[in-house]
VEXDREN-2710 file (C-alpha; in Angstrom, 1 decimal):
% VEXDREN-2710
k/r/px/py/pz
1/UNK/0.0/0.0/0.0
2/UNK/2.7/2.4/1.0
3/UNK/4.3/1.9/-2.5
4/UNK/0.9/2.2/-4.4
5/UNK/0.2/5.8/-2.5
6/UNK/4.1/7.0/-3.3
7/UNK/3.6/6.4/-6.7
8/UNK/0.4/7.4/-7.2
9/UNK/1.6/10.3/-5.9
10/UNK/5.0/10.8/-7.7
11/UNK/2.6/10.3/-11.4
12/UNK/1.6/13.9/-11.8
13/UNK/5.4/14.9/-11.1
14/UNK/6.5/12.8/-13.5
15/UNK/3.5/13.8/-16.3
16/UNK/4.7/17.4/-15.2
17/UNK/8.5/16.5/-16.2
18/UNK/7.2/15.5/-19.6
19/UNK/5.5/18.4/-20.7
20/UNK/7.3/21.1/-19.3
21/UNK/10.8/22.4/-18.2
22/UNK/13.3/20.3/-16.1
23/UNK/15.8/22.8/-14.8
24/UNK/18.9/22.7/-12.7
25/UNK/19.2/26.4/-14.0
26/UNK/16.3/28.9/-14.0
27/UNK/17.8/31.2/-16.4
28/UNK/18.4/28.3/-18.7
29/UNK/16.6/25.1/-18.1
30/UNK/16.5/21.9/-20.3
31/UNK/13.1/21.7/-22.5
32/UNK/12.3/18.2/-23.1
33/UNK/9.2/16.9/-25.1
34/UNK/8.1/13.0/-25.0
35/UNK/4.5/12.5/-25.9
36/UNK/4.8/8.7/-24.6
37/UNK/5.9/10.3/-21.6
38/UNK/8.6/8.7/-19.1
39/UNK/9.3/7.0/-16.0
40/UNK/11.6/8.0/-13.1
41/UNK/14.9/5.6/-12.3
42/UNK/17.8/5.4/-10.4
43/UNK/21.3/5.8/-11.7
44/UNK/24.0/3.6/-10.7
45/UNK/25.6/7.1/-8.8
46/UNK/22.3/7.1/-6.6
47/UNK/20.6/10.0/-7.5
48/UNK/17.6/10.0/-10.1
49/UNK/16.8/10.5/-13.5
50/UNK/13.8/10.5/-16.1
51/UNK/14.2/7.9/-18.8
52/UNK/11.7/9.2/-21.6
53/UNK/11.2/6.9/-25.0
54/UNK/10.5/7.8/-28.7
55/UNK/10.4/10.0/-29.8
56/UNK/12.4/12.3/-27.4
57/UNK/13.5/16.0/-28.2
58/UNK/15.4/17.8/-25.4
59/UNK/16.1/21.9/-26.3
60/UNK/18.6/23.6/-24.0
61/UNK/19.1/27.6/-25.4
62/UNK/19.7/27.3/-28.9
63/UNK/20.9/23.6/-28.8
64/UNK/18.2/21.1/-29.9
65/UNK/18.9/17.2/-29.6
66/UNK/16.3/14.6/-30.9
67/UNK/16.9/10.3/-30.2
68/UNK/14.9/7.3/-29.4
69/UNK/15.1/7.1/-25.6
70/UNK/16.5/9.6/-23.4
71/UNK/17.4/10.1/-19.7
72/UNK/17.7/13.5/-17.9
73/UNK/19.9/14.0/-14.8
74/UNK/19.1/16.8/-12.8
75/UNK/21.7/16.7/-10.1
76/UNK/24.6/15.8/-12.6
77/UNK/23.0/18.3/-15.4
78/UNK/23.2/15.7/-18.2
79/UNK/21.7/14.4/-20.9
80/UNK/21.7/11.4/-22.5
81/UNK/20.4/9.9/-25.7
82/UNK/20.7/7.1/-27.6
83/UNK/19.3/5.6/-30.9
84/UNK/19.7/8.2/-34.4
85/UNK/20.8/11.2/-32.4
86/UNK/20.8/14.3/-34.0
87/UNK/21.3/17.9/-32.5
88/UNK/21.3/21.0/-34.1
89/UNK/23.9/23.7/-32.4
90/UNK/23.5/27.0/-34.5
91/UNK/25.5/26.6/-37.6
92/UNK/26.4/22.2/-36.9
93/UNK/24.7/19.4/-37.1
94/UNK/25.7/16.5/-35.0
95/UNK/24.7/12.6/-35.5
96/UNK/25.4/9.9/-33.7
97/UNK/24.3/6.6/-32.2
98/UNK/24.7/8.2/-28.7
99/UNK/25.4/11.2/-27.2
100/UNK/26.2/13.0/-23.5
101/UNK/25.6/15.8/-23.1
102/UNK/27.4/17.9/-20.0
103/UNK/25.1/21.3/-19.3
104/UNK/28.1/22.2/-16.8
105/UNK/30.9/22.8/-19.3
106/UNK/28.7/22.4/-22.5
107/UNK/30.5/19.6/-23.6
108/UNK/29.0/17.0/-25.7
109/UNK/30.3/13.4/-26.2
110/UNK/29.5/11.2/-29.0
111/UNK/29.7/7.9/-29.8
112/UNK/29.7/5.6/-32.6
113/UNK/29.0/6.6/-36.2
114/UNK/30.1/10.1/-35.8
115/UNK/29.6/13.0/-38.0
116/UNK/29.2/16.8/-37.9
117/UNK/29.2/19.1/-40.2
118/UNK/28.7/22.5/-41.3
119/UNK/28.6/24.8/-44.6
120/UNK/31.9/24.2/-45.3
121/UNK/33.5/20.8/-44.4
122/UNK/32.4/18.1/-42.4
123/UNK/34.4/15.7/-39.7
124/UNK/33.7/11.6/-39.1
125/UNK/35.0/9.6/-36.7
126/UNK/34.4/6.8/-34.2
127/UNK/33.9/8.7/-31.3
128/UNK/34.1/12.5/-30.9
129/UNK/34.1/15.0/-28.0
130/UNK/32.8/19.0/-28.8
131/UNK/33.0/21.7/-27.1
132/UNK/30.6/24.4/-27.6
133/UNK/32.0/27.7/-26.6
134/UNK/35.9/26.8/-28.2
135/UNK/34.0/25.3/-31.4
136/UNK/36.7/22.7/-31.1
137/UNK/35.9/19.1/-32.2
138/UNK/37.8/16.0/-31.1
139/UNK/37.7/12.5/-32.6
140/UNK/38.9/9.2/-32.8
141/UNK/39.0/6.1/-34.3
142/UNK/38.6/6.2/-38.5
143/UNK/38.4/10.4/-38.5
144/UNK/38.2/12.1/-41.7
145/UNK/37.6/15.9/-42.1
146/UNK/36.6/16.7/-45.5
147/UNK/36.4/20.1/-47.0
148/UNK/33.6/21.2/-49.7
149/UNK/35.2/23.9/-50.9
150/UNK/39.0/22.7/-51.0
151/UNK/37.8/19.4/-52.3
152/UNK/40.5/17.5/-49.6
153/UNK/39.8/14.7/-47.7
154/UNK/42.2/14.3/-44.4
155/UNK/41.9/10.7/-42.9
156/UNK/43.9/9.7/-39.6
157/UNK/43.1/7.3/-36.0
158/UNK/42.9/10.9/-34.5
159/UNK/42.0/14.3/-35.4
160/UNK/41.6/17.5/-33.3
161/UNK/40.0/20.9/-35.5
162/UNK/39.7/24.2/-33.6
163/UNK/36.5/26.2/-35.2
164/UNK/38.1/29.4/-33.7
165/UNK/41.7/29.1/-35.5
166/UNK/40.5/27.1/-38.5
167/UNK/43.7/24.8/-37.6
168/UNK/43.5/20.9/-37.1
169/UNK/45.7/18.6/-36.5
170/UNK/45.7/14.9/-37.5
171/UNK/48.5/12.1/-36.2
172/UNK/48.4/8.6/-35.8
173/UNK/48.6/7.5/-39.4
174/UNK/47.4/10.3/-41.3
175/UNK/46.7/10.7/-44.8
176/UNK/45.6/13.4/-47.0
177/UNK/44.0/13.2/-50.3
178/UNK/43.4/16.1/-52.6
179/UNK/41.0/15.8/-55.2
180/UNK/39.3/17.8/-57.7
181/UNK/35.8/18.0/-59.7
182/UNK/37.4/20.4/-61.7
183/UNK/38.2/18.2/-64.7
184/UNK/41.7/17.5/-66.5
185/UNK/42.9/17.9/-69.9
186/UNK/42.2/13.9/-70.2
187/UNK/38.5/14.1/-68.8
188/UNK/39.5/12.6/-65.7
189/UNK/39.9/13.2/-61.9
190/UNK/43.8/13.4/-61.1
191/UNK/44.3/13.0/-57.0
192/UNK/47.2/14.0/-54.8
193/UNK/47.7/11.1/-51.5
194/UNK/50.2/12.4/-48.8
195/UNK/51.2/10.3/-45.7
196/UNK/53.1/11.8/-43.5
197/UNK/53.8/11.5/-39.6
198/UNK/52.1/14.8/-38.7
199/UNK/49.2/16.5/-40.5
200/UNK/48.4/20.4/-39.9
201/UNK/44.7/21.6/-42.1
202/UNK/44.6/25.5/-41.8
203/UNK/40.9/26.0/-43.5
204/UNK/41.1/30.0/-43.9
205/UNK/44.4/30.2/-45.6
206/UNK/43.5/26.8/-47.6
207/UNK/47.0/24.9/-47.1
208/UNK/47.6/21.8/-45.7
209/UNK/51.2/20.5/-44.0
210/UNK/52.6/17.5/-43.5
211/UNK/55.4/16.7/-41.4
212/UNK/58.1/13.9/-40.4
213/UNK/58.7/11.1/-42.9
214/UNK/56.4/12.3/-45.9
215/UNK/55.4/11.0/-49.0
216/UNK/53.4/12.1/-51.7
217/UNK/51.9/10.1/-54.9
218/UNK/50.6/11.9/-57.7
219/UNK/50.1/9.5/-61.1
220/UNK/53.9/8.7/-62.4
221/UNK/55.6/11.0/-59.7
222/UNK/56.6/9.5/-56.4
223/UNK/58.3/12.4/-53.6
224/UNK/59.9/12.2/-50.3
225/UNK/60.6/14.8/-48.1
226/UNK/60.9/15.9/-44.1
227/UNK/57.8/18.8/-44.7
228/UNK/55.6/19.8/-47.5
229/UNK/53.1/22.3/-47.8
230/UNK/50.4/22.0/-49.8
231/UNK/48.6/25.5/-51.0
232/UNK/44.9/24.8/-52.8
233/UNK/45.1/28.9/-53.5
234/UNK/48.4/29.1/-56.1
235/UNK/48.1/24.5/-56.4
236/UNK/51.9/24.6/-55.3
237/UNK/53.2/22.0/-53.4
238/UNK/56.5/23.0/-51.5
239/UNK/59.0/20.4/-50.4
240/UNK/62.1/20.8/-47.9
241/UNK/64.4/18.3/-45.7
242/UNK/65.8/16.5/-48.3
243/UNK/63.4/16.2/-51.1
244/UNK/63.5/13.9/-53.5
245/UNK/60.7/13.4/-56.6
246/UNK/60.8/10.3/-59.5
247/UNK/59.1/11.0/-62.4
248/UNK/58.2/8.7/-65.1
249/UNK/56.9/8.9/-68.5
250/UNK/56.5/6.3/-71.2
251/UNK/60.6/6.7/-72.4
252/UNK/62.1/8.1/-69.2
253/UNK/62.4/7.7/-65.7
254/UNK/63.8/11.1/-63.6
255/UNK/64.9/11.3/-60.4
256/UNK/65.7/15.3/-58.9
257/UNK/67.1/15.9/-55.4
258/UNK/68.1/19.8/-54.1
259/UNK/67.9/21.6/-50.7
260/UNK/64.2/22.4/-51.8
261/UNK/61.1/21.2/-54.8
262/UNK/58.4/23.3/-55.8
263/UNK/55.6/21.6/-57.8
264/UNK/53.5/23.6/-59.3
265/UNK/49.5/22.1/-60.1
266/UNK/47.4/22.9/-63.3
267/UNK/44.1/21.3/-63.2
268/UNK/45.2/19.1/-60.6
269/UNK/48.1/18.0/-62.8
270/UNK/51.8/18.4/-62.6
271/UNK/52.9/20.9/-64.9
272/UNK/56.4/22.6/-63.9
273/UNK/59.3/20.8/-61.2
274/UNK/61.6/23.5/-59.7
275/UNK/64.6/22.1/-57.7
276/UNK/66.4/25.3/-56.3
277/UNK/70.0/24.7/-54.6
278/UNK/72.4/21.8/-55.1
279/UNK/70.1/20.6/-57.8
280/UNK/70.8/17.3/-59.4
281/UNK/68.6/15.7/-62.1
282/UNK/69.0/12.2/-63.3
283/UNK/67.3/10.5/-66.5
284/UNK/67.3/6.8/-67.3
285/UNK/66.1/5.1/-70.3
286/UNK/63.1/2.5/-69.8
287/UNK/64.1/0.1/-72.3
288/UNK/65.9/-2.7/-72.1
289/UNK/68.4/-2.0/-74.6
290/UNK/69.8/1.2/-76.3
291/UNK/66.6/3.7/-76.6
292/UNK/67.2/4.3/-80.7
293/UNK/63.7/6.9/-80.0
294/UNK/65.2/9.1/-77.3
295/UNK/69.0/8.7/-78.1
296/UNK/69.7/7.6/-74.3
297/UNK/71.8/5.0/-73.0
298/UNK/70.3/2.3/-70.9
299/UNK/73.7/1.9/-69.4
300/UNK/74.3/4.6/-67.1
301/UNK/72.5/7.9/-65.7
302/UNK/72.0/11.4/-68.0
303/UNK/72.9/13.9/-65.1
304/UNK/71.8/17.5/-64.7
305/UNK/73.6/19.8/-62.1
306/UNK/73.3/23.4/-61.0
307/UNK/72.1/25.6/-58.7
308/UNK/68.1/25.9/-60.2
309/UNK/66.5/23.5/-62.4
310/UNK/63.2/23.4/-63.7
311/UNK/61.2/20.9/-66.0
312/UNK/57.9/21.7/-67.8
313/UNK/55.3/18.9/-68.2
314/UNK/53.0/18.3/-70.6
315/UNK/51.1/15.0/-71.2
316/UNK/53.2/13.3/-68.7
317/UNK/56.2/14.0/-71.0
318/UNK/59.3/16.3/-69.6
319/UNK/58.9/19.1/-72.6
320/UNK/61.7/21.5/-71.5
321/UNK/64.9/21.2/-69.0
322/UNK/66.5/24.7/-67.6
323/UNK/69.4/25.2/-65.9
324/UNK/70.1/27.8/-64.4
325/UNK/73.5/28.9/-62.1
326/UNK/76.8/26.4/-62.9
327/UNK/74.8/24.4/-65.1
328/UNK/76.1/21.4/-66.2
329/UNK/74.9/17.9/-68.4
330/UNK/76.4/15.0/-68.8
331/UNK/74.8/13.1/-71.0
332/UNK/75.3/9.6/-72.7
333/UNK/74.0/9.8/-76.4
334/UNK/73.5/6.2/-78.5
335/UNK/75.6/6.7/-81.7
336/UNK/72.8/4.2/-84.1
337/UNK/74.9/4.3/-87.1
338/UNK/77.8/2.5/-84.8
339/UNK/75.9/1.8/-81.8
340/UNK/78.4/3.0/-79.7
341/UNK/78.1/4.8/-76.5
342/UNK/79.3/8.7/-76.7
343/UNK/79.7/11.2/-73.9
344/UNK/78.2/15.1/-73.5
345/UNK/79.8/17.3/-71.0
346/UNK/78.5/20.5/-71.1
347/UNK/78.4/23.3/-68.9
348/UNK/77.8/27.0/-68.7
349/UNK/75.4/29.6/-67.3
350/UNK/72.5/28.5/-68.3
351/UNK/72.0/25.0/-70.5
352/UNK/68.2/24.4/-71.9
353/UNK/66.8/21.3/-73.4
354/UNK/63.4/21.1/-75.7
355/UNK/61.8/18.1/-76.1
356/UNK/59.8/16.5/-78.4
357/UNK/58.0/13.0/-77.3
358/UNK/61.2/12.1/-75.5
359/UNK/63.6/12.6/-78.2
360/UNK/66.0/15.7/-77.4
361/UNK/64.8/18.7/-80.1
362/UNK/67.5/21.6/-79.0
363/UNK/70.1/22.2/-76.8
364/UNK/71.2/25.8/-76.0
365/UNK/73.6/26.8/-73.9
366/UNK/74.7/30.4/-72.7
367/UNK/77.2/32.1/-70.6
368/UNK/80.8/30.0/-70.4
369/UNK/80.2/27.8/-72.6
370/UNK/82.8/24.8/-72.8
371/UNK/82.4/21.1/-73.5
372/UNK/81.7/18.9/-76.3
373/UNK/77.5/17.9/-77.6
374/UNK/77.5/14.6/-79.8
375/UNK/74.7/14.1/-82.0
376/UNK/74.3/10.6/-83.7
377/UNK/74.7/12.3/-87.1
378/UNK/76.4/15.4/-86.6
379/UNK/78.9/16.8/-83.9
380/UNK/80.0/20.1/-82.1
381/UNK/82.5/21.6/-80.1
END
């Protein structure tokens, strides 16, 4: 009897809870609506809390969260809700399977199936942690961050991004992946993938960089480096701590090395190398003999020196060499009427090749000039 008149006479408190505010905070209370209304339990900590089922909507100022079943602790001031969570905090949207929510420091926790998002990028992730006031979001466990505008994609075991500063930080095996809808010269979609020990995503200057051992794969080039930066605004990618880029097209493979690489982008394609100081560019011939196309020897490297070099691209082909500042090339031409092996060593101010499908069109050289250029018909000094 004494249990039947105690909860006969804690029902119109708990019909009240239902339909009206539950507040720890007068000046700004929780609103919670649950038309199938709700039942007051115990928590494991001892004090109490209303466990209301679908379909729950809790409102706390601006903040609206919406789940399956929810439970409301007064004493603790949290929330918690579980099944298709969404809430709605100004500008974000947050899903998730379940979520916490701390009125104290207005701190929400998700987990499982994470995302939130915005106008401008969105963030995934296992489980995430966000705090309101800092706009900062916090997640673990298969996090991207993708960005609509920049059209980049960061993935990583952890990321952190600060709304406030626009920076965010991704380790434990990050990986970045730029890609484009703006179409190539071939029709297609060409992406850059970075991996790299440290990754640093600074949204209002549009740059990404990537730090420790990095390496970056973009079709037929392969680079290596200590840092990179990667700007979407000028599509340069800048490369220092012993850089190192191959480069293949269907005759040639290149290797350059220097104290620092720009690449520069066109359409999401590589269009221009620069190596500035101690540059050193290497060419090797692809085929298995003598290349009788290109006029290079299989047998040993094709080397490039000086203090700037720069190669154009143009459907994937290395179109023009310059060097620039002690230049020197040494260079093993294919004689085909004898099929003997000569040698180029030329050097001077400035030495520039044009290319034509792989085969060597003109060689100029200016400033000091000194060596000897063989050509398989014809020969100067």
């Amino acid at each position: 009897m004494w249990m039947k008149r105690n909860f006969s006479a804690l029902a119109p408190l708990i019909l009240l809870l239902t339909t009206t505010a539950i507040s720890a905070d007068k000046n700004n209370p929780y609103r919670l609506t649950a038309p199938n209304g709700g039942v007051m339990v115990e928590s494991h900590q001892g004090s109490y809390a209303l466990h209301v089922r679908q379909p729950v909507k809790i409102v706390h100022g601006d903040m609206t969260m919406t789940g399956d079943d929810g439970w409301l602790y007064q004493q603790e001031e949290k929330a918690v809700l579980k099944g298709n969570v969404v809430i709605q905090d100004r500008d974000k949207t947050l899903y998730a399977d379940q979520v916490i929510y701390l009125k104290r420091d207005r701190r929400t926790m998700l987990e499982g199936n994470v995302l939130i998002h915005d106008f401008e990028r969105e963030m995934r992730g296992n489980q995430a942690v966000y705090w309101r006031d800092q706009k900062r979001i916090e997640a673990t466990g298969n996090v991207s961050l993708y960005d609509y505008k920049q059209k980049l994609t960061l993935h990583a075991q952890r990321g952190v991004y600060n709304g406030e500063t626009g920076l965010a930080e991704f380790d434990e095996y990050p990986e970045f992946i730029l890609h484009d809808a703006r179409q190539s010269d071939d029709g297609g979609q060409q992406p850059i993938t970075v991996q790299a020990d440290l990754m640093q995503y600074f949204s209002d200057s549009e740059k990404v960089i990537a730090l420790g051992d990095v390496s970056i794969h973009h079709q037929d080039a392969l680079a290596y480096c200590g840092q990179a930066i990667f700007s979407r605004k000028s599509d340069e990618i800048y490369m220092i701590h012993e850089p190192v880029i191959g480069y293949q097209d269907s005759t040639t493979q290149s290797q350059a090395q220097g104290d620092t690489i720009f690449a520069i982008m066109e359409k999401d394609k590589l269009r221009q190398i620069a190596i500035l100081g101690n540059a050193v560019v290497a060419h090797y011939s692809l085929s298995d003999t003598s290349d009788s196309v290109n006029g290079l020897s299989d047998k040993r490297p094709n080397l490039a020196t000086g203090d700037v070099i720069r190669m154009y691209i143009r459907q994937n082909r290395v179109q023009r060499m310059i060097i620039s500042g002690n230049a020197r090339s040494v260079y093993f031409p294919v004689d085909k009427s004898t099929q003997s092996q000569e040698r180029n060593d030329v050097s001077g101010a400035r030495i520039g090749f044009e290319m034509n499908r792989g085969k060597i069109k003109e060689v100029s050289v200016a400033g000091a000039c000194k060596g000897r250029y063989f050509f398989p018909e014809k020969e100067t000094k």
